[in-house]
C-alpha positions as CSV (number, residue, x, y, z in Angstrom):
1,X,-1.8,-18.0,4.4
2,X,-2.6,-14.8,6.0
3,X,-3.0,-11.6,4.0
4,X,-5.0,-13.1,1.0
5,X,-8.2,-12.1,-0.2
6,X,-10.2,-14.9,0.8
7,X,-9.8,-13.7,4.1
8,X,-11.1,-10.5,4.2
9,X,-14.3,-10.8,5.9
10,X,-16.1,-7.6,4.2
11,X,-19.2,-8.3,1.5
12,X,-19.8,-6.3,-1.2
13,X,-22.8,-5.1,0.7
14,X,-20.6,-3.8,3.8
15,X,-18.2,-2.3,1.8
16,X,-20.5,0.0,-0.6
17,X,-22.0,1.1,3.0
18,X,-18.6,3.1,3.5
19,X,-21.0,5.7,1.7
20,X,-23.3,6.2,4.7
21,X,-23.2,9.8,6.3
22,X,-21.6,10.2,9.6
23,X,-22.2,12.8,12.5
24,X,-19.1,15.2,12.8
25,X,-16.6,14.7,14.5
26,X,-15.5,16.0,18.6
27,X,-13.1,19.0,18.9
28,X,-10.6,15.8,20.3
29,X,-11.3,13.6,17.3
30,X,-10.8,16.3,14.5
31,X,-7.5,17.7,16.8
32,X,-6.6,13.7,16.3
33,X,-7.2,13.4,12.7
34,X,-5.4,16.7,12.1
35,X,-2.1,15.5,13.8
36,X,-2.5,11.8,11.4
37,X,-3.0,14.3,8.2
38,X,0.2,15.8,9.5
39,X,1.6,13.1,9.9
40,X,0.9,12.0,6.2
41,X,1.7,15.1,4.4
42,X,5.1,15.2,5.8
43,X,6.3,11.2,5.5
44,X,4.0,10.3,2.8
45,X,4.7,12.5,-0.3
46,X,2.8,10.0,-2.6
47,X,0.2,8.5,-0.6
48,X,-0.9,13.0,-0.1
49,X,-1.0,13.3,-3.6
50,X,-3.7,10.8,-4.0
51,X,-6.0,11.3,-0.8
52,X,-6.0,15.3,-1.6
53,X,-8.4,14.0,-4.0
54,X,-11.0,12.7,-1.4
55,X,-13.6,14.4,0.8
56,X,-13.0,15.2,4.4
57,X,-14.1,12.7,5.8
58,X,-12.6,9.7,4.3
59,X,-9.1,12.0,3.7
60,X,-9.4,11.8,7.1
61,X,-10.0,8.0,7.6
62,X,-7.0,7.3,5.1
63,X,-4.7,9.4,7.0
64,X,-5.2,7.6,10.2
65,X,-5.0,4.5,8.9
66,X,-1.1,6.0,7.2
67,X,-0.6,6.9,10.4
68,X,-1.2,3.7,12.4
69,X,0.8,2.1,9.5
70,X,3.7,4.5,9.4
71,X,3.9,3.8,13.4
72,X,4.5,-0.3,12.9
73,X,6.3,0.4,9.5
74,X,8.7,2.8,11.9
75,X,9.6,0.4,14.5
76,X,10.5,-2.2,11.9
77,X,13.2,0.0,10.0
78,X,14.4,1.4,13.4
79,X,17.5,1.0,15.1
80,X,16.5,-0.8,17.9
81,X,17.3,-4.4,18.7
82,X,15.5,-7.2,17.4
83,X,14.4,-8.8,20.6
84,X,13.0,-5.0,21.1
85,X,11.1,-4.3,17.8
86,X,9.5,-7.5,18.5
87,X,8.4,-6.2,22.2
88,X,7.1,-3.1,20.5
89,X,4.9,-4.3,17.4
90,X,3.3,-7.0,19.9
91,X,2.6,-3.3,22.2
92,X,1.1,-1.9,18.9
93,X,-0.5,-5.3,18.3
94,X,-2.4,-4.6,21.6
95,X,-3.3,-1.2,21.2
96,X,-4.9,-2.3,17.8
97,X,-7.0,-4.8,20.0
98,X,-7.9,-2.0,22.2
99,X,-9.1,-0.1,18.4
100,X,-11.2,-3.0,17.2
101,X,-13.1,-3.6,20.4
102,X,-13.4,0.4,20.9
103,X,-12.3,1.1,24.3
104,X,-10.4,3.9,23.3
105,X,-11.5,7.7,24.2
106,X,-11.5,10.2,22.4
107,X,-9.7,11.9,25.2
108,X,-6.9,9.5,24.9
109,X,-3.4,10.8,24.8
110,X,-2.9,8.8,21.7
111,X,-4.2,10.7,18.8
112,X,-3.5,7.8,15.8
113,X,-5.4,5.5,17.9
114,X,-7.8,8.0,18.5
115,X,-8.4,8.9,14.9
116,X,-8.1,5.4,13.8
117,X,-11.2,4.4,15.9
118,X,-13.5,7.3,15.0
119,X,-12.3,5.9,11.1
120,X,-13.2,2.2,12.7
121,X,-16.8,3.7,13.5
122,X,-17.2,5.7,10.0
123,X,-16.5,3.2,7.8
124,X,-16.6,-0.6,7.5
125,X,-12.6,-1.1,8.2
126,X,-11.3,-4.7,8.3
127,X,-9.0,-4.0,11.0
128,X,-7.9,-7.6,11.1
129,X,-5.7,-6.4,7.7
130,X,-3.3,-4.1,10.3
131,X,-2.6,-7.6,12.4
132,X,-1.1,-8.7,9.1
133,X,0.8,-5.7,8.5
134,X,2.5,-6.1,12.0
135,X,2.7,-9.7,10.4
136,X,4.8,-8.5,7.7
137,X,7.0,-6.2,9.4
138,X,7.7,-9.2,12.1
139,X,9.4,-10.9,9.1
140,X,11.6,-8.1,8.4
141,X,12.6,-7.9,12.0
142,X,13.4,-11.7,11.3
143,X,15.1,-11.3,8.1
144,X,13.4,-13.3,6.2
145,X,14.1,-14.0,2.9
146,X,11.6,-15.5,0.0
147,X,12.7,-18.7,-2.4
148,X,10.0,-17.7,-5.0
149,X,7.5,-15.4,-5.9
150,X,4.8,-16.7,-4.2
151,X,6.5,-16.8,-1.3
152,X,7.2,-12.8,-1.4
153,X,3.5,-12.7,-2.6
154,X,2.7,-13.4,0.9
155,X,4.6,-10.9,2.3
156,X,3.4,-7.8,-0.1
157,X,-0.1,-9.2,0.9
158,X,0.6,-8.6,4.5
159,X,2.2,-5.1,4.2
160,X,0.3,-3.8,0.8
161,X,-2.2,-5.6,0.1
162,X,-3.7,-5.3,3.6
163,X,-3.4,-2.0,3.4
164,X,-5.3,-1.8,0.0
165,X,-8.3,-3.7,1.4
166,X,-8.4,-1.2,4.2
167,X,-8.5,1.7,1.8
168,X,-11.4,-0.1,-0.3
169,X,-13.3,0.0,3.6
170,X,-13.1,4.1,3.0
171,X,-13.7,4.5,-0.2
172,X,-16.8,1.9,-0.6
173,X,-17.7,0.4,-3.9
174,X,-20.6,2.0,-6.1
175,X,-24.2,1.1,-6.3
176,X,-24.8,-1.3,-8.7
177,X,-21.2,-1.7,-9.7
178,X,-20.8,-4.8,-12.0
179,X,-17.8,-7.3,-10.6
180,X,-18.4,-5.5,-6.9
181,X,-17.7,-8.7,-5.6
182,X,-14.1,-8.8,-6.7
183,X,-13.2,-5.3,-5.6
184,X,-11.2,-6.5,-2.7
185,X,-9.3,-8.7,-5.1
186,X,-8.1,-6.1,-6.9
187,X,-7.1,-3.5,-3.9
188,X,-5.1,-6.5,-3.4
189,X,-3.7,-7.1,-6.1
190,X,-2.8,-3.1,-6.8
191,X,-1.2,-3.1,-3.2
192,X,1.1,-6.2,-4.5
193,X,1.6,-4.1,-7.6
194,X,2.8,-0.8,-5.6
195,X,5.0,-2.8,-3.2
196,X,6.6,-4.8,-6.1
197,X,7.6,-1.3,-7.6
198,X,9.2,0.0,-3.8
199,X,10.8,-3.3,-3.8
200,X,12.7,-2.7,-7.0
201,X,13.6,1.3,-6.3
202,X,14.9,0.5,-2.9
203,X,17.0,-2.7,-3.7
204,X,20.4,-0.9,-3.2
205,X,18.8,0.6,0.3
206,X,17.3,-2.5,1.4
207,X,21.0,-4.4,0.3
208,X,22.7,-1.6,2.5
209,X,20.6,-2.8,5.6
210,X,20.7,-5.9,5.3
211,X,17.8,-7.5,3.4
212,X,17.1,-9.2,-0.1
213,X,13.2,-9.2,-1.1
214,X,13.5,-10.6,-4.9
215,X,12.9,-14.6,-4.8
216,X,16.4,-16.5,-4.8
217,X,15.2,-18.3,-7.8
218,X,14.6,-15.1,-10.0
219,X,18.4,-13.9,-8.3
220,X,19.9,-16.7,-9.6
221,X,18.2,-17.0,-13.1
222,X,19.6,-14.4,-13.5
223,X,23.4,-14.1,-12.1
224,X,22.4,-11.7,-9.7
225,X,22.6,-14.1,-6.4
226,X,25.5,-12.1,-4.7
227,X,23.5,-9.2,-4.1
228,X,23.1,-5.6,-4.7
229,X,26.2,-4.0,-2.6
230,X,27.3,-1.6,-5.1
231,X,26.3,1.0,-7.7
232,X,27.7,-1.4,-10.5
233,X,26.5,-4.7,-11.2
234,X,28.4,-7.9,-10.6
235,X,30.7,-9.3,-13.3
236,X,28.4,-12.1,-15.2
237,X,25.2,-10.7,-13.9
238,X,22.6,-10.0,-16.1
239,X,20.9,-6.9,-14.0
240,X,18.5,-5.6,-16.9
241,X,16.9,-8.8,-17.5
242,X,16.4,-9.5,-13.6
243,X,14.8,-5.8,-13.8
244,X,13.1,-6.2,-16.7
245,X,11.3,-9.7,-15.4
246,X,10.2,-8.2,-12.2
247,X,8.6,-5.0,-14.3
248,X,6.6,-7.6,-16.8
249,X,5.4,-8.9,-13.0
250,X,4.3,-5.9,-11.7
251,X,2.9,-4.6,-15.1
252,X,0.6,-7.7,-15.2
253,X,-0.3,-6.9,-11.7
254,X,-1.1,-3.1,-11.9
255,X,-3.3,-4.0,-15.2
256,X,-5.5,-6.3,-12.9
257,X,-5.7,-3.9,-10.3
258,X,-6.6,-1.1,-11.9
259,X,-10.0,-3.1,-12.4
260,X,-10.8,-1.8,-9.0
261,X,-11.3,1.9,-10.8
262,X,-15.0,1.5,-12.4
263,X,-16.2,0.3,-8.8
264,X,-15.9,3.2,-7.3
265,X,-17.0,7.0,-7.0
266,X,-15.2,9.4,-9.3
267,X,-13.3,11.0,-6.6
268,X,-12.3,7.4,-4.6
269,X,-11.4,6.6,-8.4
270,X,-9.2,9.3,-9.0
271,X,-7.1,9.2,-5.5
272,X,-6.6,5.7,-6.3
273,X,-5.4,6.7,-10.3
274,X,-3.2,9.1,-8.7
275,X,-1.4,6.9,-5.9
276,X,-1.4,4.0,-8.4
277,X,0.0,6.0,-11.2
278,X,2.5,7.6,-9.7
279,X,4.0,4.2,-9.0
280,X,3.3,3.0,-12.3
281,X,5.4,6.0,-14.1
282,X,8.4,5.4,-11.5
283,X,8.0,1.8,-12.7
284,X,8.4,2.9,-16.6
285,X,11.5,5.3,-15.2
286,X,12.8,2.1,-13.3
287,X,12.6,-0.5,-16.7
288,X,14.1,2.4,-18.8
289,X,17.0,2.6,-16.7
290,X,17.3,-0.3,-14.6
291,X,21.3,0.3,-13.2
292,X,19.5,3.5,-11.7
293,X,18.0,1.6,-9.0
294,X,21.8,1.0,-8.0
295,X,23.4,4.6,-7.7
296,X,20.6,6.0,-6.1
297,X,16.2,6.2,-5.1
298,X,14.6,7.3,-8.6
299,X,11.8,9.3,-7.8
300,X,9.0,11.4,-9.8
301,X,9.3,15.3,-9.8
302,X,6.3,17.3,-8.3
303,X,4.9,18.8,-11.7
304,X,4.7,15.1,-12.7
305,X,3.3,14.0,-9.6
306,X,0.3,16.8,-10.3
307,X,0.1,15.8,-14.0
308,X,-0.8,12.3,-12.6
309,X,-3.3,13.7,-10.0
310,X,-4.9,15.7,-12.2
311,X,-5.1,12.5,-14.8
312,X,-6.9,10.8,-12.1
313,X,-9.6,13.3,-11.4
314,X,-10.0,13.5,-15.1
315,X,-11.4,9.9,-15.4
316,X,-9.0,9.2,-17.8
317,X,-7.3,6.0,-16.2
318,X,-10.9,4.6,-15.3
319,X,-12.2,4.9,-18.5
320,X,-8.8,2.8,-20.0
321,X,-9.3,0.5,-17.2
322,X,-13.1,-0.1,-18.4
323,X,-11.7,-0.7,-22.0
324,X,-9.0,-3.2,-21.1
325,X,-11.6,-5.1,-19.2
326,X,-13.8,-5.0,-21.9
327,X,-11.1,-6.7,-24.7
328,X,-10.3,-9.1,-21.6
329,X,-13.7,-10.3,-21.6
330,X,-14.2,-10.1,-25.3
């Protein structure tokens, strides 16, 4: 199966050299990474909260990796026809080719792909994880639906948990760290843990346009195999408990992944906190009121979004994730 952590090809060894210093970047490259961090701060409310947090150059890196993955995440959730999304990832697919075998200029007229492969040259990226990210959105172009959970588990590998072992690329573990080994493991398993969470806020949305991501076994356990078409729940259905279930799921997988936080830097750390625990509040607004999900996208307010942020950088959620390790291994 593509997307899981046995096949990311980066050691421990290449991924704490993310940490080597780097030469500064051409008046075309930084022009390039300033249109991706535009890019981010306008589509990615969330995702800027967190890499705020991080030094220029890897805020950089992150941002042109958003950007690439906005661009494929785009043409899947566009209007075009299938036949014609499909002719435009395999384009993208082949510009990514172009990225990993660096033939593109920094005088190219794309700046993502620019930015991307000044990022590709920073830090040890396994750009292999944005072929199964184009992977994952081909399956939403094919509408696709998933029988079980490990059968979506697949799927939030290819378009999260790809994305998470890219981000461990920039941010590198620490020297020395203990369980360094597993680090890509765990970005997995966060990115499951974050897409898991977007699955369950946009189920109304994604019922709008067409698509069901919950398995069809957990639907029908619980009543809830006709869908999500309106802001009420179906006669019979029990709605809660299907909500409910999923949270205990992504709760499990959030505590696993925030065993990534003690591997790395303080400030890599806290923009992963941040992005993580942003989710993990709207997931604690989602099981307190699971009909919500149905009249409407629950969200965080800003001052929250801060308090998170500033929670992060405070080492707070690293040092609860070192504890919860330690009664695990106790």
């Amino acid at each position: 199966m593509r997307g899981t952590v046995g096949n990311t090809p980066k050691t421990a060894r290449s991924i704490r050299s993310a940490t080597a210093p780097v030469s500064q970047p051409s008046p075309q490259v930084t022009a390039a990474y300033r249109y991706c961090e535009a890019v981010t701060g306008q589509q990615a409310r969330n995702f800027a909260y967190g890499i705020r947090l991080l030094p220029g150059p890897k805020r950089q890196a992150m941002s042109a990796l958003y950007a690439f993955s906005r661009r494929v995440d785009d043409i899947g959730d566009g209007d075009l026809p299938a036949e014609a999304k499909k002719e435009r990832l395999e384009q993208t697919r082949s510009l990514l080719a172009r990225i990993k075998d660096r033939k593109v200029a920094e005088d190219d007229t794309d700046p993502v792909a620019v930015a991307l492969t000044h990022a590709a040259d920073r830090f040890p990226l396994p750009l292999d994880a944005l072929d199964e990210l184009i992977d994952g959105v081909l399956l939403d172009v094919a509408g696709t639906t998933y029988r079980t959970w490990d059968d979506l588990k697949g799927y939030c590998r290819c378009v999260a948990g790809a994305i998470g072992r890219l981000s461990l690329g920039v941010f590198g573990t620490v020297p020395g760290a203990r369980d360094a080994v597993r680090a890509p493991e765990y970005a997995d398993t966060l990115g499951l843990a974050l897409q898991l969470t977007n699955i369950l806020r946009d189920v109304r949305e994604d019922a709008e346009d067409g698509r069901t991501y919950l398995p069809a076994e957990d639907l029908e356990k619980f009543g809830c195999a006709d869908g999500f078409n309106s802001d009420t729940v179906q006669p019979g259905a029990d709605f809660t408990g299907l909500v409910h279930f999923e949270v205990r799921r992504a709760r499990a997988l959030f505590a696993e992944g925030y065993r990534l936080l003690p591997l790395l830097d303080r400030r890599s750390g806290a923009c992963v906190a941040a992005m993580a625990g942003i989710y993990h509040r709207l997931l604690d607004r989602i099981a307190a009121d699971p009909a919500a999900v149905l009249r409407g996208r629950v969200s965080l307010p800003g001052h929250e979004k801060a308090y998170v942020a500033v929670r992060g950088l405070s080492g707070l959620d690293t040092r609860q994730a070192v504890r919860q390790a330690a009664r695990r291994s106790a």
